[in-house]
Structure formats: C-alpha cells, structure tokens
C-alpha positions as CSV (number, residue, x, y, z in Angstrom):
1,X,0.0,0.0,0.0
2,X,1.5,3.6,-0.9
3,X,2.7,5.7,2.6
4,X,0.1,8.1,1.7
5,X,-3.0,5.3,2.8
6,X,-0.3,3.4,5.6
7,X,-0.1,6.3,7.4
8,X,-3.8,6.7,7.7
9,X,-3.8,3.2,10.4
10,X,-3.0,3.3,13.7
11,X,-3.0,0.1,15.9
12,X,-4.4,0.8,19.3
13,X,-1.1,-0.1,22.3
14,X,-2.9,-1.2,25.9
15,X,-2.2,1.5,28.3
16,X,-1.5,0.1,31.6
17,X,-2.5,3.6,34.1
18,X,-2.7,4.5,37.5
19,X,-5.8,6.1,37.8
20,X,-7.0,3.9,40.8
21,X,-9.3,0.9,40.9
22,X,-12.5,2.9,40.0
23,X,-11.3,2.8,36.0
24,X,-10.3,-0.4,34.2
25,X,-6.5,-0.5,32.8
26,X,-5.6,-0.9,30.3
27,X,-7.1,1.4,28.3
28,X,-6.9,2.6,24.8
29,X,-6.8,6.0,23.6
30,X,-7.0,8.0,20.3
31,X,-4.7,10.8,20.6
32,X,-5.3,12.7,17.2
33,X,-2.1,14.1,15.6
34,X,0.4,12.3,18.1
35,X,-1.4,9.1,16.6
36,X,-2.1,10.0,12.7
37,X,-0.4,13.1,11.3
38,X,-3.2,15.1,10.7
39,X,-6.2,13.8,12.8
40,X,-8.9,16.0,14.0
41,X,-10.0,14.1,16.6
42,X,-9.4,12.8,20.3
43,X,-11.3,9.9,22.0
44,X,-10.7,7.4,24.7
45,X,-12.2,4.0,25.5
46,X,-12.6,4.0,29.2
47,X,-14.4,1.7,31.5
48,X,-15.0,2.7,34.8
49,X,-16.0,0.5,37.7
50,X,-16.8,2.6,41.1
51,X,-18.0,6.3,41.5
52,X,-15.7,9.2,41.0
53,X,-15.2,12.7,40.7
54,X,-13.5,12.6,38.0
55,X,-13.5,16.3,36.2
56,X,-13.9,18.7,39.7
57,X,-13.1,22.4,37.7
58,X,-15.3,24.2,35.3
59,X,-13.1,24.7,31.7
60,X,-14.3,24.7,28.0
61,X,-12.6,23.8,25.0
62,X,-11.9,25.6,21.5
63,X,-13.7,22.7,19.6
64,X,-16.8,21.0,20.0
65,X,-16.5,18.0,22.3
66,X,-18.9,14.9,23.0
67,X,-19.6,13.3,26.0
68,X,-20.8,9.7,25.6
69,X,-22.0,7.4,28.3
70,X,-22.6,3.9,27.9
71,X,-23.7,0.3,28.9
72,X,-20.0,-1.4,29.4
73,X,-22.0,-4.6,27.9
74,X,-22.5,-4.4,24.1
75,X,-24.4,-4.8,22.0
76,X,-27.5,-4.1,24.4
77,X,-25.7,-1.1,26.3
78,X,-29.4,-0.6,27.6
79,X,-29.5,-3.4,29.7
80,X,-25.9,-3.0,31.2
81,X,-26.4,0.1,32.2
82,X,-27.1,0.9,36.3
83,X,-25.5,4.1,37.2
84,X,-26.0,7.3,37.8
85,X,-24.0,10.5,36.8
86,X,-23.8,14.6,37.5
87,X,-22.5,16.9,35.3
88,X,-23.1,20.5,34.5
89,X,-23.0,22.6,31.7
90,X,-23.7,26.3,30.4
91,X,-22.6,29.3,28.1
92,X,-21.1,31.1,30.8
93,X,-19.3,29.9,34.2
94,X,-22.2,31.6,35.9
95,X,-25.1,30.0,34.5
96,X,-23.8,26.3,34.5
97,X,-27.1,23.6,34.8
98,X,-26.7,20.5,36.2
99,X,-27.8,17.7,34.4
100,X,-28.1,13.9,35.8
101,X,-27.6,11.2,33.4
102,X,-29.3,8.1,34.3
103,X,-29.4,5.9,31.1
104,X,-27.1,6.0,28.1
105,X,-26.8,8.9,26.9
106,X,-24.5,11.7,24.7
107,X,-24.1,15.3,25.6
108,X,-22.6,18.1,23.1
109,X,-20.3,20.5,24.7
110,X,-20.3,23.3,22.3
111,X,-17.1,25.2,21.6
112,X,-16.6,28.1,24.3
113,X,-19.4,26.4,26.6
114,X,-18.4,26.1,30.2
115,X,-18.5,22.0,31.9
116,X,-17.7,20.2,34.8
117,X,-17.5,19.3,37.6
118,X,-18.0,15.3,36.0
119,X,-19.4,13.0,38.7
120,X,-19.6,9.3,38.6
121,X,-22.0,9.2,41.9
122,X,-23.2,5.7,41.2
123,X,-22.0,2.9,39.3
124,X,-23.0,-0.7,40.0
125,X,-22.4,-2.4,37.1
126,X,-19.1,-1.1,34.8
127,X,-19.7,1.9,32.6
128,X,-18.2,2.9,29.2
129,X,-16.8,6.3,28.9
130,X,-15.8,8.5,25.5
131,X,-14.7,12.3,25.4
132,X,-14.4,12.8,21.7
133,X,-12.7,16.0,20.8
134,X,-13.4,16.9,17.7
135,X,-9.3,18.9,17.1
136,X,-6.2,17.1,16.6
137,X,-5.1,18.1,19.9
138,X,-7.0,18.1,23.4
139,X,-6.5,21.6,25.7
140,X,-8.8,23.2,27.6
141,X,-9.4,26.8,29.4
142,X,-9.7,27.5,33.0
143,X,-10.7,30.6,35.5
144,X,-8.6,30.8,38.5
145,X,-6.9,33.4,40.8
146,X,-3.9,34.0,42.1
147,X,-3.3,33.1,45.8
148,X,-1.7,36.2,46.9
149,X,-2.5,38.7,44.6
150,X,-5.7,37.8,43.8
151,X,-5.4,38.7,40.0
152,X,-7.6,36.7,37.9
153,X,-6.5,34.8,34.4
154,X,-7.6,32.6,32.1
155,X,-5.2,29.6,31.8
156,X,-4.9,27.4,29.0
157,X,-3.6,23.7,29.4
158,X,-3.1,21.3,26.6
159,X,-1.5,18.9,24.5
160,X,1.1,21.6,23.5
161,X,1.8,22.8,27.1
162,X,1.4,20.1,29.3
163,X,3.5,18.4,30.9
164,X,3.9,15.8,33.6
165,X,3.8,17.5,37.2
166,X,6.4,15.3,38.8
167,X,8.7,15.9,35.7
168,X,9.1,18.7,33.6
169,X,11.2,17.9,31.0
170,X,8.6,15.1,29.9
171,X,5.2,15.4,28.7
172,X,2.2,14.3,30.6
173,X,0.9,11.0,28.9
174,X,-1.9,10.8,31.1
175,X,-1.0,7.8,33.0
176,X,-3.4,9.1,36.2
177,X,-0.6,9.0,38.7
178,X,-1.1,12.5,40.2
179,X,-4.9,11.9,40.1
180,X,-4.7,8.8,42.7
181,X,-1.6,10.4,44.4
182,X,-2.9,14.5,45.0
183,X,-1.1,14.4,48.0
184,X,2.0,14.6,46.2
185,X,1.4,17.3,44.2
186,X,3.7,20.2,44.0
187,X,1.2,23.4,45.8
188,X,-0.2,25.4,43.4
189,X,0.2,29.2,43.2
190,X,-3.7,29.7,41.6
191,X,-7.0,28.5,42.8
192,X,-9.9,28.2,40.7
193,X,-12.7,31.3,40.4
194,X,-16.1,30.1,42.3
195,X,-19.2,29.5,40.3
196,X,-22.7,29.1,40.8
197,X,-25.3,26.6,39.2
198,X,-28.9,28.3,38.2
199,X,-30.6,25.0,39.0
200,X,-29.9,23.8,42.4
201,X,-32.2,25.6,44.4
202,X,-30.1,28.5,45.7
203,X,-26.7,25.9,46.5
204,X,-24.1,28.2,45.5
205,X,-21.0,25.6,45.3
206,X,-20.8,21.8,44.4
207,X,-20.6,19.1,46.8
208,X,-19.6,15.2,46.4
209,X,-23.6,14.3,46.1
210,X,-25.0,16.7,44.8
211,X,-28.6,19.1,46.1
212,X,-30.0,15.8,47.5
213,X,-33.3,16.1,48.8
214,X,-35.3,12.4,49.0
215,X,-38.9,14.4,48.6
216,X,-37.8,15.6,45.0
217,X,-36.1,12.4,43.7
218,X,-39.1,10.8,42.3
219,X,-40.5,13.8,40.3
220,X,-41.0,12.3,36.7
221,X,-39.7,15.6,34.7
222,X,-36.9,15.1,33.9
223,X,-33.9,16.6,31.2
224,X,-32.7,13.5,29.3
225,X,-34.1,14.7,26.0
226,X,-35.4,11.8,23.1
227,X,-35.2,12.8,19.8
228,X,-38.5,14.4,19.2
229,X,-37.3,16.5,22.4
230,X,-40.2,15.0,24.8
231,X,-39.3,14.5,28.4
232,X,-38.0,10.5,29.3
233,X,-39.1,9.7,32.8
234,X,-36.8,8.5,34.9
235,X,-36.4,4.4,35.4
236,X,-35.7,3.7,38.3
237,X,-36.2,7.1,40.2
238,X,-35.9,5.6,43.7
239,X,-31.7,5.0,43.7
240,X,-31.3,8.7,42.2
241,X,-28.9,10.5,44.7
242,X,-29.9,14.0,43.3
243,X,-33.7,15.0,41.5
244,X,-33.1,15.6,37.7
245,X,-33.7,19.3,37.0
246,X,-35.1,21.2,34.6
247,X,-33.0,22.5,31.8
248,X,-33.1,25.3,29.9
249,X,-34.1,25.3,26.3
250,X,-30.1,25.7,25.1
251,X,-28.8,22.7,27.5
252,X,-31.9,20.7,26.9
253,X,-30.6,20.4,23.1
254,X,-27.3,19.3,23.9
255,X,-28.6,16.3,25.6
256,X,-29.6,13.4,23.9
257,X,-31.3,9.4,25.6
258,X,-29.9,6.9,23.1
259,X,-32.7,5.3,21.1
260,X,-32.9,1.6,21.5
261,X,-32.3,0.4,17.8
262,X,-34.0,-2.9,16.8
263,X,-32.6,-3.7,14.0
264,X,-32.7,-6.9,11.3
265,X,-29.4,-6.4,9.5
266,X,-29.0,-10.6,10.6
267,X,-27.1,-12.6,12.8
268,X,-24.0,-11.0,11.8
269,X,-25.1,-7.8,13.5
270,X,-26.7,-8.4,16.6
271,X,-29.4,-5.9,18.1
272,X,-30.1,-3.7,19.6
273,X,-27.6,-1.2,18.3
274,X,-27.1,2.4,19.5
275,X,-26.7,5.1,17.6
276,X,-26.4,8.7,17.3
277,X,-27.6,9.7,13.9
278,X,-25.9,13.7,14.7
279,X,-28.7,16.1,13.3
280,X,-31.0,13.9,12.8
281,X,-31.4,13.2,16.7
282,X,-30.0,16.7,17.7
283,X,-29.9,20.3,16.9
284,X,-26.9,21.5,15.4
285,X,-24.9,18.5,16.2
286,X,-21.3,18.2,14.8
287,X,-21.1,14.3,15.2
288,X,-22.1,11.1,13.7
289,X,-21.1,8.0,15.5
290,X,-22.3,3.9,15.5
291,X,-21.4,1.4,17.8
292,X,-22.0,-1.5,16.5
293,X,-21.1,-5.6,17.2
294,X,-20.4,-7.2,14.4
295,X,-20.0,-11.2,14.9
296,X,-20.2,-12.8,11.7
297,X,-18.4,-12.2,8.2
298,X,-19.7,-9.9,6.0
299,X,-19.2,-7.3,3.0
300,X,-19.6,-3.4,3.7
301,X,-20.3,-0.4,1.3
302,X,-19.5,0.1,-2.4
303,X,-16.2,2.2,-2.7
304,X,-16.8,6.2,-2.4
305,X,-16.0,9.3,-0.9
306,X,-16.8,12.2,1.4
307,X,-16.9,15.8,0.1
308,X,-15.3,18.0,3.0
309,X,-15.7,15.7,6.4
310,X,-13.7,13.5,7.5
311,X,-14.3,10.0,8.7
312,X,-12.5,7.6,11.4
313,X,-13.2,3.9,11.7
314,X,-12.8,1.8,15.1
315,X,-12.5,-1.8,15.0
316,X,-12.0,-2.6,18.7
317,X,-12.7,-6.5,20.4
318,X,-16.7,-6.5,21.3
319,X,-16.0,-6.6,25.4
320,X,-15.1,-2.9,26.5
321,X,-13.3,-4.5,29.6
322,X,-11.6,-6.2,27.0
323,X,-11.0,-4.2,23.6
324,X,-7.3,-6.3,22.4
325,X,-9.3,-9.3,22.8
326,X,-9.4,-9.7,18.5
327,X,-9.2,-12.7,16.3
328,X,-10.9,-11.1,12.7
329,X,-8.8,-10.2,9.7
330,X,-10.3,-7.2,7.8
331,X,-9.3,-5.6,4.3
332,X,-10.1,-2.6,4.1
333,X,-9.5,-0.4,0.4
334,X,-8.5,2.9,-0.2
335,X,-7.4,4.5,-3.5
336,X,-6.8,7.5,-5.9
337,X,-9.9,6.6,-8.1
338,X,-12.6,3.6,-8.1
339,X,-10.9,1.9,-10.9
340,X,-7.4,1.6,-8.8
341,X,-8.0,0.5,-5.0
342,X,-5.4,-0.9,-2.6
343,X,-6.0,-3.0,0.3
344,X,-4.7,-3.3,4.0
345,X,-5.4,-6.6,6.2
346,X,-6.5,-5.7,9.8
347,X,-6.0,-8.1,12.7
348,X,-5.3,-5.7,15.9
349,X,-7.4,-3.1,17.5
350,X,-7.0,-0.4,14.6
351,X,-8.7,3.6,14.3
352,X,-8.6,4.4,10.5
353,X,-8.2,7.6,9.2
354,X,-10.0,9.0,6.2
355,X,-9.4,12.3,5.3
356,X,-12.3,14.6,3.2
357,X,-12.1,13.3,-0.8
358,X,-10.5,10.2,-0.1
359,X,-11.9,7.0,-2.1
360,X,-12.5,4.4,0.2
361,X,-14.3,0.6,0.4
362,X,-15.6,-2.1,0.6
363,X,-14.5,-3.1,3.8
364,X,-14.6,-7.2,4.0
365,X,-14.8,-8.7,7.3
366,X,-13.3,-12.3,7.4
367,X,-12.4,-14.7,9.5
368,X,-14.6,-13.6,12.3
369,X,-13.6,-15.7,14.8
370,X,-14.8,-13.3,18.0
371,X,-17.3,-10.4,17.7
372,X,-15.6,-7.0,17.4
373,X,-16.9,-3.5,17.4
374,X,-17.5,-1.1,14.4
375,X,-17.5,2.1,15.1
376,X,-18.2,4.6,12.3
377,X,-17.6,8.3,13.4
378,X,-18.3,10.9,11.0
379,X,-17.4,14.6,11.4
380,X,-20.7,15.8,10.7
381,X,-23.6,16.3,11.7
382,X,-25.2,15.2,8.5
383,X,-23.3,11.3,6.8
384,X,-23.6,11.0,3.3
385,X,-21.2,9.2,0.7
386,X,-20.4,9.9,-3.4
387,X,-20.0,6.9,-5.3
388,X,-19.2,6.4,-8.8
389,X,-22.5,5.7,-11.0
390,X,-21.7,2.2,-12.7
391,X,-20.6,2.8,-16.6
392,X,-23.6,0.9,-18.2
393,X,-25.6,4.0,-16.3
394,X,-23.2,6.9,-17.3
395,X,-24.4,8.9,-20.7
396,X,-22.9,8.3,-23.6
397,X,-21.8,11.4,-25.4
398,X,-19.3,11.3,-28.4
399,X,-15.5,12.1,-27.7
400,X,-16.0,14.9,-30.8
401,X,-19.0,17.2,-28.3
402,X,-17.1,16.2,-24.6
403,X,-14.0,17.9,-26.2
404,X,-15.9,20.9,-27.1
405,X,-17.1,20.9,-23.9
406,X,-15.8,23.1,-21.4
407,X,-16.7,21.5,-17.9
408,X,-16.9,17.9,-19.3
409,X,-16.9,14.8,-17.1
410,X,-15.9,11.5,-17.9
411,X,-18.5,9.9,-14.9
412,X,-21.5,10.9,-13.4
413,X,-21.8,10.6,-9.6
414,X,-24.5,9.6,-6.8
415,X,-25.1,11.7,-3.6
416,X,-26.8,9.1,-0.7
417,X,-27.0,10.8,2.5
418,X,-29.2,11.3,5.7
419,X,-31.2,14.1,4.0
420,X,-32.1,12.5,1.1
421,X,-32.3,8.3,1.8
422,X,-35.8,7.3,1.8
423,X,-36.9,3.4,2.5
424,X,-36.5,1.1,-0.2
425,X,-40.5,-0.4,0.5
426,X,-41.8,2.5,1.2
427,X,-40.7,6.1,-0.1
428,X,-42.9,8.7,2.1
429,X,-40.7,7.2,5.1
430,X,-37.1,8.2,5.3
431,X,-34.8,5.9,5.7
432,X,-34.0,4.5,9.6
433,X,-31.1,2.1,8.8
434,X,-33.4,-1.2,10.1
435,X,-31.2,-3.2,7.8
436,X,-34.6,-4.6,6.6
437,X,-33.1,-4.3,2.9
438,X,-29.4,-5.3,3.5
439,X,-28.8,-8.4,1.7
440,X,-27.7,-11.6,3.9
441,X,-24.1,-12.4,4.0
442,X,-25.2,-16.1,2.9
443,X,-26.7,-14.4,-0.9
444,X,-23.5,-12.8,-1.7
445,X,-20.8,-14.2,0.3
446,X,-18.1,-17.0,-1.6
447,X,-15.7,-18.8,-0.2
C-alpha cells in the first residue's frame, strides 16, 4: 500500500494507568495528531467501575466535544447500564445547569461552553466512557486566581503545554498518577474562580452528592431529552442520589437518551444497536457515530468518498473490559480513483483515518472468529457518501461534443445521504437504517 493510505492506520497499544481501581487498565486511547499526522480528533475507551469525581473544575474547549456514556456490555448497552452521573453545563461559568444522566446517553459540549464538575455518583455495574474532541489536539481553558495577589486569568492547558507535574522535561501521557496520588502534588500558586449553578435551588458551590433532597427524587420531569425533544421519565427514580432538573431550552438540546435500535441487518449484527444519527437526533450537532457488534463475516459499502468531512473507523474487540481481545482479519481499500484501489489486512485493534475526498471501500470482514466492534464516526452532523454511477448508467456522449465541452466529465456521480435516503418499500418514510433491505451475507458471500 503507498505511505500516503499506511499512514492513515493506527494500531491501538494497551495502556497500563494508575488512575486507581474505579477505571479499568488498560485502556486505549485515540490521541489525534500524536497518533495519525493530521487527525482531527481525540477519543478514549474508558471503563470505569466505582463512583468518581473525576472532572472537579469548570473549563471549556476551542472545539466542539462529545460526551458519551454507555452500557460497558455491548451490544444491548441498555440493559448494562445501572449508574447514575452529574455533570453540569452552560454558556457562561455563571449559569452552568446540572444535568443527571441516568441511562445511556450523549451530551454536546459546544465550543466556548463552560462544563464540569463530572461526577460518577453511582456505578454498579461497569460503565463505558468516551470524550471525543473533535481537534487534533486536546486543551482546555480555566478561571482561576492567584493566591496572593488575587489577580484573575484565564489559563490554557493542553497537549502543546502540558506536561507531567512530577517531571518537567517530559510530557504528561496521562497515566493518572497525580490523580490517585494528589497528595503529592507540588502546591499550586492559583486556585480556581467560584461559580454558581442556576438549577440547584439556591446551593451556590458543588458538593460530592450533589442538592439531595429524597422528597424531589421521584419527580418524573426530567432533562434527558429523546429525539423528538419530549421528556423521558426516569427508570428507576428511587436510587437517584440528586432530583433531575429542569434544563433550559439551550442545554436541553445538547442532551440526547440513546434510542434503542431494533434492528434486522441478521445474525451477523446483533441488536439492539445504539446510535447517534448527529442532526438527525439533535440540533446542530457536529457528530455522527455507531457502535455497532459485528460477529459474523460480512461485505460493507460500495467504494466512495466524502466531500469536505472526514471520517474515522474503530475496530476494537466487542468486550469494553476487553477491547485487544481480536481474532478477525479485515481488508479494508482505499485509493486514488474507483478503478485503482489498494488494500490493507486488519488483525489488531485499529482507528482508520479518512481524510475529506479520499476514495475508500468495501470493507470485507473475514475470519470472524470473536465479535468486534465497528464504530463509524463521521465529522458531521449530516453522513452521506459519493459513489461512482456504474458505466452501463453513465451517458454516452461522443468524444467529438465532450471535447468541445468546457466543464466535461468523464462519470457521473451519486449523492446518498441522511437528507435524502428514503426506505427502499416505502418512499414517504425516510430511511432509519433497520437493515430490513441489507442483503444476507449467505446471498453474496463466496468462499
């Protein structure tokens, strides 16, 4: 394969951290450009096992981030999910909201939106974790004040400034040390600004559980918002620890209940699925992601591109306490033009770049011998491929008129996309993705 397509592969490396007992090592991490020259993206695959505080200052970020919270049993994250979890959010650092997540769910951080404190109150069974970034490198913004002087500053910490705080002529590669050891932390010469939250009933500052008050807990409004924006009552309101507020109508948006896909793409793709189908499910999102379990072999897409977004593939092994557990092979194509692809085998936990233009597919899963997961994220809040209409389809013109025409092409091209997919049986419906219409692997499949 030319360097220009190798470099877009990176093979996930176990990273054995010491963040305590509470999150599952080791984990794997996506860290944009230090990973693939050129990434726009930053995402983790965390599991964690036992409540924690884990974010405790108010920041925001240049870029748009996603929080995603999951089920750390796929593919019915649904049904593997019992936890519960703070976390607040708001345009300024004075009108943060607190919003309590008690099913799976993904939140949109908007660029300059103040977030945190992140609060893992409850977890009894294991819970999957992604921050997805959407920048080549991770950094963050802060309010504090100096000790003595009391001057306040906005500090910026990041990717191109951080560095470990034990050592610093080496960067921080986020092994967690100073997070389970903060009694060995050098004293800081800034504390962080206060802030307020507009929702919890007149408590000015954040404790470990939250504005708990029994009497409110079972109140069925709630703010974990489905995607025709109606209120979700609560499950299982008795265990909450804090009452789900009211949000405003500008948080409200960013939060989204993952709907519970039943799907009938076949046994090689086990449902439910979850999936966040970015505008379609939410406002102005940025983000379009999939996690699905694939345990069977299969074929996947006709080759094709994206005009102007990028796209980055996950194959990861199907248990998140697990993820290097793998035994598939994959080839995967990329290539200038339709007509002249080149393949890469997969056997390892791999992230795939694919940069805006880039031809790419079919990806052919083989030799399945454990389920993995696929995950699809797409830099946009709308997914939508080009392909390359088949030549028996294309008009035939005479070489004599094309050359006398000044914006000739030798193909014609198809646009398929959220916006414009309606169901195969029945056109007034748009398209869901059931898999209804998929062809089964055993119809076109040889050995």
């Amino acid at each position: 394969m030319q360097e220009k397509y190798e470099k877009l592969f990176y093979e996930f490396v176990p990273q054995e951290t010491n963040w305590g007992d509470w999150c599952h090592s080791p984990q794997a991490y996506f860290r944009g450009e230090k990973d693939i020259p050129g990434a726009v993206m930053n995402v983790g695959f965390q599991v964690f096992k036992k409540p924690q505080l884990l974010e405790r200052e108010p920041h925001f970020h240049r870029e748009d981030e996603y929080l995603v919270f999951l089920g750390a049993t796929l593919p019915d994250t649904f049904s593997g999910w019992d936890a519960e979890v703070h976390f607040f959010l708001g345009k300024t650092l004075d009108t943060m909201e607190k919003i309590v997540i008690t099913e799976p769910t993904i939140i949109k951080l908007p660029k300059g939106y103040w977030h945190s404190p992140l609060n893992f109150v409850r977890i009894d069974k294991p819970l999957m974790f992604q921050a997805v970034v959407l920048a080549g490198k991770e950094g963050c913004i802060k309010f504090v004040e100096n000790k003595k002087t009391g001057d306040r500053q906005y500090i910026f910490s990041g990717d191109e400034t951080r560095l470990c705080v034990f050592d610093s002529h080496k960067s921080c590669n986020y092994c967690g040390y100073c997070f389970s050891h903060p009694e060995k932390l050098p004293e800081s010469p800034y504390t962080y600004v206060p802030w307020t939250v507009v929702n919890e009933d007149g408590v000015e500052s954040y404790t470990d559980t939250g504005a708990y008050d029994p009497s409110k807990a079972p109140a069925s409004p709630d703010c974990v918002i489905t995607p025709d924006y109606k209120s979700k009552p609560y499950s299982d309101a008795t265990k909450l620890k804090a009452p789900k507020p009211a949000l405003s109508s500008d948080i409200a948006k960013c939060v989204l209940a993952f709907p519970k896909e039943e799907t009938q793409w076949g046994d090689w793709c086990p449902s439910p699925q979850v999936y966040f189908r970015g505008e379609t499910y939410m406002e102005d999102a940025t983000y379009h992601v999939g996690y699905q379990v694939f345990a069977g072999p299969n074929d996947m897409e006709d080759t094709h591109f994206h005009q102007g977004v990028e796209e980055y593939i996950f194959f990861m092994g199907a248990d998140p306490m697990n993820i290097f557990d793998f035994d598939a092979e994959i080839e995967m194509f990329f290539g200038d033009d339709p007509d002249h692809l080149e393949s890469k085998i997969i056997t390892k936990p791999t992230v795939v770049r694919i940069p805006a233009n880039v031809w790419h597919c079919p990806i052919k899963f083989r030799k399945m011998n454990k389920p993995l997961v696929f995950q699809a994220a797409f830099l946009s809040g709308t997914w939508g491929t080009i392909t390359q209409a088949p030549a028996d389809k294309e008009p035939v013109i005479p070489q004599e008129v094309l050359d006398k025409m000044p914006f000739a092409r030798a193909h014609t091209y198809n646009y398929i996309g959220d916006n414009v997919r309606f169901c195969k049986f029945n056109d007034k419906k748009r398209c869901n993705i059931c898999g209804a219409c998929f062809p089964k692997p055993d119809e076109y499949l040889k050995d």
